[in-house]
N, C-alpha and C positions, 0 to 999 in steps of 0.2 A: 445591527452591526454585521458587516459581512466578513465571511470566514478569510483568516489570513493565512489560510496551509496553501501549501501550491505542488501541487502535482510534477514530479521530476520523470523527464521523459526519456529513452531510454539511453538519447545523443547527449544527455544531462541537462537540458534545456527546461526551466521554470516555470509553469503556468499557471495560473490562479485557475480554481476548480470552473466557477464562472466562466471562462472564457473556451472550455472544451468543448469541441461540438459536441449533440445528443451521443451520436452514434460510437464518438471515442468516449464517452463518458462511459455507454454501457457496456462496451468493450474491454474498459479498466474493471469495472465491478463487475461483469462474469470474470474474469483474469485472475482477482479476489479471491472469487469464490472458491475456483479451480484448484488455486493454488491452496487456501485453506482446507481442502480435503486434501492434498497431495501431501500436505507438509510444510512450511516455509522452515531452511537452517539459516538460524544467523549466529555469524562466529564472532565471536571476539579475541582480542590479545594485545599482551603488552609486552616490555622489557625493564628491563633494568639496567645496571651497571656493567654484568656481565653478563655474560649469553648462558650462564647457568638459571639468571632468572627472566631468561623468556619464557614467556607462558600462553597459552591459544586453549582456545575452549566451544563447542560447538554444538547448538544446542536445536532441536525440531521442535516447532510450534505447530496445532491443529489445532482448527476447527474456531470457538471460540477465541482462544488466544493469537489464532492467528490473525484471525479479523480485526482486534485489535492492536495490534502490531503493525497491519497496512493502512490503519484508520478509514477502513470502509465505512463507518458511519458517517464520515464526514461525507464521501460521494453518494449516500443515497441519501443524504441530507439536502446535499444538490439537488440531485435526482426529483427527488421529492420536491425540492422548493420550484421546481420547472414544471411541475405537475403532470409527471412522466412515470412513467413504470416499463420497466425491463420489458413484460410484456407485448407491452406496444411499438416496440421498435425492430419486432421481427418481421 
């Protein structure tokens, strides 16, 4: 069965992993990587009825949890299923 995530581009435009060429694929999984040693914030927030209960909350992921948070495994799954390595495309 082939994976049904799809890659959101930065114009918001949808791609199924499959269809990225090599060189943007390795280009999103070092981008991954980068970013999971830098940090990744994701903020959240909501409301309510009044604006006394708005609420926002903003949180850093590293390292492990950021990788899954970007679901990198799913692109070196790709990767992998292309029978490709980082490696080899420098």
């Amino acid at each position: 069965m082939q994976n049904e995530y799809k890659h959101t581009t930065k114009d918001g435009k949808q791609i199924s992993l499959e269809m990225l060429s090599d060189d943007h694929l390795v280009n999103i999984i070092r981008w991954i990587e980068r970013r999971a040693q830098e940090g990744i914030t994701v903020c959240t927030g909501g409301w309510g009825s009044y604006s006394d209960d708005m609420w926002g909350d903003c949180e850093i992921y590293y390292d492990k949890e950021a990788l899954e948070l970007t679901r990198y495994d799913l692109y070196m799954q790709e990767l992998r299923r292309r029978n490709k390595n980082i490696d080899k495309q420098q």
